[in-house]
C-alpha positions in Angstrom: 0.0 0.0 0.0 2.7 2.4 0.7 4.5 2.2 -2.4 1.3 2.6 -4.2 1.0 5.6 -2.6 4.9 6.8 -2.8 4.2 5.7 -6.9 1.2 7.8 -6.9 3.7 11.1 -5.5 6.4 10.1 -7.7 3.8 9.8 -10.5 2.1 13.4 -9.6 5.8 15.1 -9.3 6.7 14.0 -12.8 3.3 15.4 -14.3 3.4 18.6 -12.5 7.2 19.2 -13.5 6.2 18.5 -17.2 3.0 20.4 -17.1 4.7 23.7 -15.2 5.6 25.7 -18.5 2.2 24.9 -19.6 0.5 26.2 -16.3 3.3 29.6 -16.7 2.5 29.6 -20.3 -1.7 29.8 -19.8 -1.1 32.4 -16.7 0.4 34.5 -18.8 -2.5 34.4 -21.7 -4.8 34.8 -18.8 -2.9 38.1 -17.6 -3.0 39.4 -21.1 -6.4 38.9 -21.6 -7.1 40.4 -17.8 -5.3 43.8 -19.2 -6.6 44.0 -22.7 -10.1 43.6 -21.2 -8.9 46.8 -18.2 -7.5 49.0 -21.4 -10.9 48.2 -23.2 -13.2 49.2 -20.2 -10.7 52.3 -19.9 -11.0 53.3 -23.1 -14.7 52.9 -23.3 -14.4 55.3 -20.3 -12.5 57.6 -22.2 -14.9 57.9 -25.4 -18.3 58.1 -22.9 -16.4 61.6 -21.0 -15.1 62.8 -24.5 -17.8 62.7 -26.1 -20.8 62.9 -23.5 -19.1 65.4 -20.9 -16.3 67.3 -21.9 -18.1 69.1 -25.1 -20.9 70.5 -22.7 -18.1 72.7 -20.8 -17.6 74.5 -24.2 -19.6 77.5 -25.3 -22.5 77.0 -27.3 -22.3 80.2 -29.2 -19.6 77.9 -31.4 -22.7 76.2 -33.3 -23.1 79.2 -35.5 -18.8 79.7 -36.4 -18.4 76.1 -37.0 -21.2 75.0 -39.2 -23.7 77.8 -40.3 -26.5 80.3 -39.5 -29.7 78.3 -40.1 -31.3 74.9 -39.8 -33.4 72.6 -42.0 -35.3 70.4 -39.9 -37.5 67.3 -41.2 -40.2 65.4 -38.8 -40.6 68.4 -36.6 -43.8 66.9 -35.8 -41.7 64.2 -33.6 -41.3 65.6 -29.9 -37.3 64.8 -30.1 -36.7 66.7 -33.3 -38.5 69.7 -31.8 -36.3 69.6 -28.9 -33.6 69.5 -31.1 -34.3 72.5 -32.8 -35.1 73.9 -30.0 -31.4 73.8 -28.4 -30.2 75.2 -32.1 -32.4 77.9 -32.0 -31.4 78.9 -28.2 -27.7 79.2 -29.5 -29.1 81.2 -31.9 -29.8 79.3 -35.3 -32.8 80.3 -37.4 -34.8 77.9 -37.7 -36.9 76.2 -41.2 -39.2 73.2 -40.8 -39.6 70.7 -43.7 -43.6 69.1 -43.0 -46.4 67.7 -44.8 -48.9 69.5 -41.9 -47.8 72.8 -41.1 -50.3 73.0 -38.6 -48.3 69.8 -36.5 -45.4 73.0 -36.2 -47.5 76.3 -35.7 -46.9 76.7 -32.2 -43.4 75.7 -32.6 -42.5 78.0 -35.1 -44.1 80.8 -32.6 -42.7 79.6 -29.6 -38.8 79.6 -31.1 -39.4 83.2 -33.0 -41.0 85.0 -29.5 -38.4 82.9 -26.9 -35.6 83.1 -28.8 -35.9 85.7 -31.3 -34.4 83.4 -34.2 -35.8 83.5 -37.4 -38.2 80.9 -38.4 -40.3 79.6 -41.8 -42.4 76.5 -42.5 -42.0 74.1 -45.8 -44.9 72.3 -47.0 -43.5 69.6 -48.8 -44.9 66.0 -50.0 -42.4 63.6 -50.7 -44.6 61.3 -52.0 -44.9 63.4 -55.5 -41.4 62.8 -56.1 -39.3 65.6 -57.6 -42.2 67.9 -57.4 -41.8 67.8 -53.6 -38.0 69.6 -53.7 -39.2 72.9 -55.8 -40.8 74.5 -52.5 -37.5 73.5 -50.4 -35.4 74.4 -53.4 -36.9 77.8 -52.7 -36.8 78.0 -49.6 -33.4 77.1 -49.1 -32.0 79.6 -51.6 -29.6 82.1 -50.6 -29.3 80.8 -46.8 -26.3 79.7 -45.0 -27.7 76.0 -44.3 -25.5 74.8 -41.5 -27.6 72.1 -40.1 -30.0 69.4 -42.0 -31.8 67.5 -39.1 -33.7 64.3 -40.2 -35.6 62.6 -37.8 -37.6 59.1 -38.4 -41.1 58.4 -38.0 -42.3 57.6 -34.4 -45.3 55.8 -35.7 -43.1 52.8 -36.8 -42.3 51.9 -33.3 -46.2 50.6 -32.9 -45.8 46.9 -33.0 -47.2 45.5 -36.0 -46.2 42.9 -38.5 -45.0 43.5 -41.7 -48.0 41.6 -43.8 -50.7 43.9 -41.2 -49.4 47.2 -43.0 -51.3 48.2 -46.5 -49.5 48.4 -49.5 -49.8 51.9 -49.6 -48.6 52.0 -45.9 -45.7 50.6 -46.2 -45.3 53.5 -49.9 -45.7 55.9 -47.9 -43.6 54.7 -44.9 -40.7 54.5 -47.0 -41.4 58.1 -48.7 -41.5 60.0 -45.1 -38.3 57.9 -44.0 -36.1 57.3 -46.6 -36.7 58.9 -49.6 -37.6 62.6 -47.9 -33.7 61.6 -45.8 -31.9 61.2 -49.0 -33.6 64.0 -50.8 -33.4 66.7 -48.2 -29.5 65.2 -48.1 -29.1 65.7 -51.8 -31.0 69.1 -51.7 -28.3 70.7 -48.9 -25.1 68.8 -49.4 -24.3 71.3 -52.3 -24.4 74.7 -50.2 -22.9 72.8 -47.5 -19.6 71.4 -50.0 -19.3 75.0 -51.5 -19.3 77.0 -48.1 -17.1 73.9 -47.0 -19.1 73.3 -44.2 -22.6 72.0 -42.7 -23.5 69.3 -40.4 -26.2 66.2 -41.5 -27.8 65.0 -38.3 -29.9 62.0 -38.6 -32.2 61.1 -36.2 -32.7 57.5 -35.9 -33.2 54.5 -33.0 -31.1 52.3 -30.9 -33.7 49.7 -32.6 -31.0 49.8 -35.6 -29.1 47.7 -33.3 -30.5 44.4 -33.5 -34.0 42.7 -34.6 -37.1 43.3 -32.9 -40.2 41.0 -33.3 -43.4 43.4 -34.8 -40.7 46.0 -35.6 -39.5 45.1 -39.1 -40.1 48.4 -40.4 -38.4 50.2 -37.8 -35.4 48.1 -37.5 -34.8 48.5 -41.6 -35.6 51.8 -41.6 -33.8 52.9 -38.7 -30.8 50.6 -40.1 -30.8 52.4 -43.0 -30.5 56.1 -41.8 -27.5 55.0 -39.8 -25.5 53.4 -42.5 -26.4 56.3 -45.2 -25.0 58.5 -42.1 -21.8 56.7 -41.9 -21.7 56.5 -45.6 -22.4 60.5 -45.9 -19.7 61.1 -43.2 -17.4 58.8 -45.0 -17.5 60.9 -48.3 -17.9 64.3 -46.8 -16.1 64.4 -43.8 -13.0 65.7 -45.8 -15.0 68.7 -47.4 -15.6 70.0 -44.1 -19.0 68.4 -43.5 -19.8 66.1 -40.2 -22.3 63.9 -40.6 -23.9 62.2 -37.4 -25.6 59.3 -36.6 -28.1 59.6 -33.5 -29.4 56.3 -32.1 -31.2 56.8 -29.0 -32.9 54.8 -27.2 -36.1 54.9 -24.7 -37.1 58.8 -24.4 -40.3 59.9 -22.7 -43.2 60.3 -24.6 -41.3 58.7 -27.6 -42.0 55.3 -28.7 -39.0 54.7 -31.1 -37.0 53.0 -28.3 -36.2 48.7 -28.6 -38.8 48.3 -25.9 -42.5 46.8 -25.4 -43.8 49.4 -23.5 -45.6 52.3 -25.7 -45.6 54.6 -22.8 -42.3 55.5 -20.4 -41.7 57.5 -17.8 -38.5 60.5 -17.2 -36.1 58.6 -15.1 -32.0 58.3 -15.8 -32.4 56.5 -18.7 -35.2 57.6 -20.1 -34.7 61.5 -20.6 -37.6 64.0 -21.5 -36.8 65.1 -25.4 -35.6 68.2 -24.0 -32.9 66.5 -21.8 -31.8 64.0 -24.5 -31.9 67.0 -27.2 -29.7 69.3 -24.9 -27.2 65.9 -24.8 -27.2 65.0 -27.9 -26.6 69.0 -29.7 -23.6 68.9 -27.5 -22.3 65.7 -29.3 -22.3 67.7 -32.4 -19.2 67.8 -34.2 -17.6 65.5 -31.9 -18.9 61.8 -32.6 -20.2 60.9 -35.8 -21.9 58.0 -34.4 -23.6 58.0 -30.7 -27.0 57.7 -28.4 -26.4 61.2 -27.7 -27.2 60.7 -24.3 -24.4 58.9 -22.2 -26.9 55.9 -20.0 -28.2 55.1 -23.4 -24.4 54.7 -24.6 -24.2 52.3 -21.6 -27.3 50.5 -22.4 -25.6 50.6 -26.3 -22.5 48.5 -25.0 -24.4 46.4 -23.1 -26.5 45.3 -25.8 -23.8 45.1 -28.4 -22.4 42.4 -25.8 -24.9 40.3 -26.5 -24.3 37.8 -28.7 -27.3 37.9 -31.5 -28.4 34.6 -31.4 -28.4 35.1 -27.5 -30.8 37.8 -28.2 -33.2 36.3 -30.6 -33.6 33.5 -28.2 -34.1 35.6 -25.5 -36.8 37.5 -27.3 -38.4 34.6 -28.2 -38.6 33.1 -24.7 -39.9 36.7 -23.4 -42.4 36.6 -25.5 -43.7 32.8 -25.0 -44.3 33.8 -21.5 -46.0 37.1 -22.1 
């Protein structure tokens, strides 16, 4: 018995000896991987306070010099584009609202003339009569310093509802107010913007883009697409002085474009009032061409983007057996 156990040491003593530059070798991946994780999470840290904190300790009155004296905005009727134009006009931007209801901007367009005493016009454009719809903006635009072009998607998409449930002429129509009036009010102030050598393109999309959401097809694809054509714009602009910027928020108060199954939200941390999330997401401007806008919802972005998608899918899928 006790040279079975004396062979078993012996035995034990041979293995560890040959297996010691293996156990060296994997502590040495495994600090490594410890550090490259710790200079990840520190320069994740570093991106969230340049781009969320440091840009709101700089004077605001540097929208105008950098970029231009007015500002087209499309889908005012959306409470977070308001907001939006709402910060431009209180650093002093005029102010000219691309609709197909001008009576959806009315009190806006008084509100921002008598509070902030910027200049302010409304647009009646249809973009589903094709090229007629750009003669009125055309006009409109003529012989102004564009600086801005805000385009901000439908909320309506975010209403659960499969893709065979829409009409025909629904989904025509979904497509005109969210891609093709994006592209053509790009296309329409892109040339001012590339003489005067410089503008900013703002597109005002959802966190949705992300990853796919069951009921949200049209969402997810349109909302996709406004972030790519972003990155795309910024890609071939970028070095004629034009920044290009892709907002993807996420859950905002009385906004439904959020990834989430609630239709109604309360103002808490991470889900801002449009005016909280718009005065965020202005200062962004110029520094990030692709962000929430708001910092929580860049830590709900990383958290997501985590997530394996097949994790996701599945876990979707389970949440919704047991609703």
């Amino acid at each position: 018995m006790a040279a079975a156990v004396d062979s078993f040491h012996l035995l034990y003593r041979e293995i560890s000896r040959s297996c010691s530059s293996h156990f060296e070798a994997l502590a040495l991946v495994g600090a490594l991987y410890a550090a490259s994780r710790a200079l990840v999470l520190l320069r994740e840290c570093y991106t969230v306070a340049r781009v969320h904190f440091l840009p709101r300790m700089m004077p605001s009155g540097r929208l105008i010099r950098k970029f231009g004296d007015w500002a087209v905005i499309y889908g005012a009727s959306e409470p977070v584009a308001r907001a939006y134009a709402e910060e431009l006009a209180r650093s002093g931007v005029s102010i000219i609202f691309i609709t197909q209801d001008s009576s959806s901007v009315r009190d806006a367009v008084g509100f921002l003339s008598q509070t902030y005493g910027v200049e302010t016009s409304v647009v009646t454009a249809d973009f589903s009569l094709g090229q007629a719809a750009a003669k009125p903006i055309t006009e409109a635009l003529r012989g102004k310093d564009i600086g801005f072009l805000v385009n901000c998607v439908d909320e309506a998409l975010a209403l659960p509802q499969s893709l065979i449930e829409v009409p025909e002429q629904g989904v025509l129509d979904q497509v005109n107010r969210n891609v093709v009036a994006a592209t053509l009010m790009a296309r329409l102030v892109l040339p001012g913007m590339v003489e005067r050598s410089r503008g900013a393109v703002v597109n005002i999309s959802s966190g949705a883009c992300c990853r796919p959401l069951r009921g949200r097809v049209t969402l997810t694809a349109f909302t996709g697409y406004l972030d790519h054509f972003s990155r795309a714009l910024h890609f071939e602009y970028s070095d004629k002085g034009i920044f290009v910027q892709s907002l993807i928020p996420f859950q905002i108060a009385s906004s439904r474009r959020q990834p989430s199954s609630s239709s109604s939200s309360r103002e808490g941390l991470f889900v801002p009032s449009p005016e909280v999330y718009a005065r965020h997401a202005v200062s962004t401007l110029g520094v990030s061409s692709r962000t929430t806008g708001y910092w929580p919802h860049t830590l709900q972005y990383g958290l997501m983007k985590s997530i394996p998608e097949w994790i996701w899918i599945l876990g979707s899928r389970m949440l919704l057996r047991e609703s």
